[in-house]
N, C-alpha and C positions, 0 to 999 in steps of 0.2 A: 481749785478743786471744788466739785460740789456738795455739800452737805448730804449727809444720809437723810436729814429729817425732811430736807427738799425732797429727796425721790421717793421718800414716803409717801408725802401729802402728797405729790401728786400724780402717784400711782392709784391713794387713795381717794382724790376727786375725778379720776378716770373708772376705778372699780364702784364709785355711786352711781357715775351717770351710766354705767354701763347697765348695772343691776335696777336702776330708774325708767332705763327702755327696755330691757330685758320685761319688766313687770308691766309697761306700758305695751308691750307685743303682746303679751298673754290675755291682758284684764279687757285691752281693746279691739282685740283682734277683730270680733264680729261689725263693730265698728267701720273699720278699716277695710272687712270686707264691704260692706254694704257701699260704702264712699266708691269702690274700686267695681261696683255694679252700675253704678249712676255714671261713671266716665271712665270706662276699661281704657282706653287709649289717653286720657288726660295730664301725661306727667305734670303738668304746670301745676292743676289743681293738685294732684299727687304734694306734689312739692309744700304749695302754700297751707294747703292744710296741715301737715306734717310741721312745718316752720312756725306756725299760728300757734298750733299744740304743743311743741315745744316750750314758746315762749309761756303761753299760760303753766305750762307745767315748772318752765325758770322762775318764774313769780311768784309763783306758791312757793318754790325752793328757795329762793331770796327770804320769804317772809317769815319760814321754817326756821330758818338756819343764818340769823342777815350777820354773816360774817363770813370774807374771804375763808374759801380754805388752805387756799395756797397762801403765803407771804411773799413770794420773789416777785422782784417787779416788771417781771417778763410773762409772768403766771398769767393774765389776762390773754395775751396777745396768744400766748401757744393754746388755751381753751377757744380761743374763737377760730384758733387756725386748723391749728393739727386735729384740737379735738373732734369735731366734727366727721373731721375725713379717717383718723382712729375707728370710732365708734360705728360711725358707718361701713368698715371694712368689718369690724367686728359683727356689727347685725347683718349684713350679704351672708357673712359666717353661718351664722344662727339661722338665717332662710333656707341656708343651700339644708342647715343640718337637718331643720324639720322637714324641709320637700324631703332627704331622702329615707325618713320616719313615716310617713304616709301622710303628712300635714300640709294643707296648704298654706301657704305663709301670707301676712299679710305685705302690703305696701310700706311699711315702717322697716318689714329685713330685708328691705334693699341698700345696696349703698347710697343710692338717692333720697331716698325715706330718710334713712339713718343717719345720714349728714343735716337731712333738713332739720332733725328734730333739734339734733344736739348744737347746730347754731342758731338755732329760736332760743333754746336752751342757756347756751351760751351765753349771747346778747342779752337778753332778758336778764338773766344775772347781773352781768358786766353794768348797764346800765342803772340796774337798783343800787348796783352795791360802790359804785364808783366814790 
């Protein structure tokens, strides 16, 4: 049986990094556009930047915070697995919502965008904190 405190924690390191690109769509959006002016068709770059920015943004959060927030000894592997592909479903969410608000979203509410951040993210963590 799993513990309630497990599906706490790590519902609540899914609801930071959620609210961590949530804040990173909004604060960098112009950013994001500008990136997405210099190579409209470049997913790669898309990608690597997003991955790059992630991990700086994980390292910061490592240095913030430099303690696991999960405990279980599986809590690394589903943060670099599921998380990513989660969060990223979740920001496509958050794109589609603002296209249909009048906004144009950046490359980070993609599912692509949003996968890449949150395993830069991921990683970057994982490997500080190991």
């Amino acid at each position: 049986m799993i513990p309630f405190a497990f599906i706490f924690d790590f519902l609540l390191e899914l609801l930071v990094d959620f609210i961590t690109q949530i804040v990173v769509e909004v604060v960098f959006g112009l950013l994001a556009e500008g990136f997405r002016k210099l190579d409209p068709e470049g997913k790669t770059l898309v990608v690597l930047f997003w991955l790059l920015f992630g991990a700086a943004v994980g390292i910061l959060s490592a240095v913030a915070v430099p303690h696991r927030l999960l405990v279980w000894k599986v809590a690394p592997a589903l943060s670099i697995v599921g998380g990513p592909l989660l969060v990223g479903a979740c920001l496509r969410w958050f794109g589609a919502w603002r296209s249909r608000h009048g906004h144009r979203p950046s490359s980070l509410a993609t599912l692509l965008g949003g996968a890449s951040f949150a395993f830069g993210y991921s990683v970057a963590r994982y490997l500080i904190l190991r």
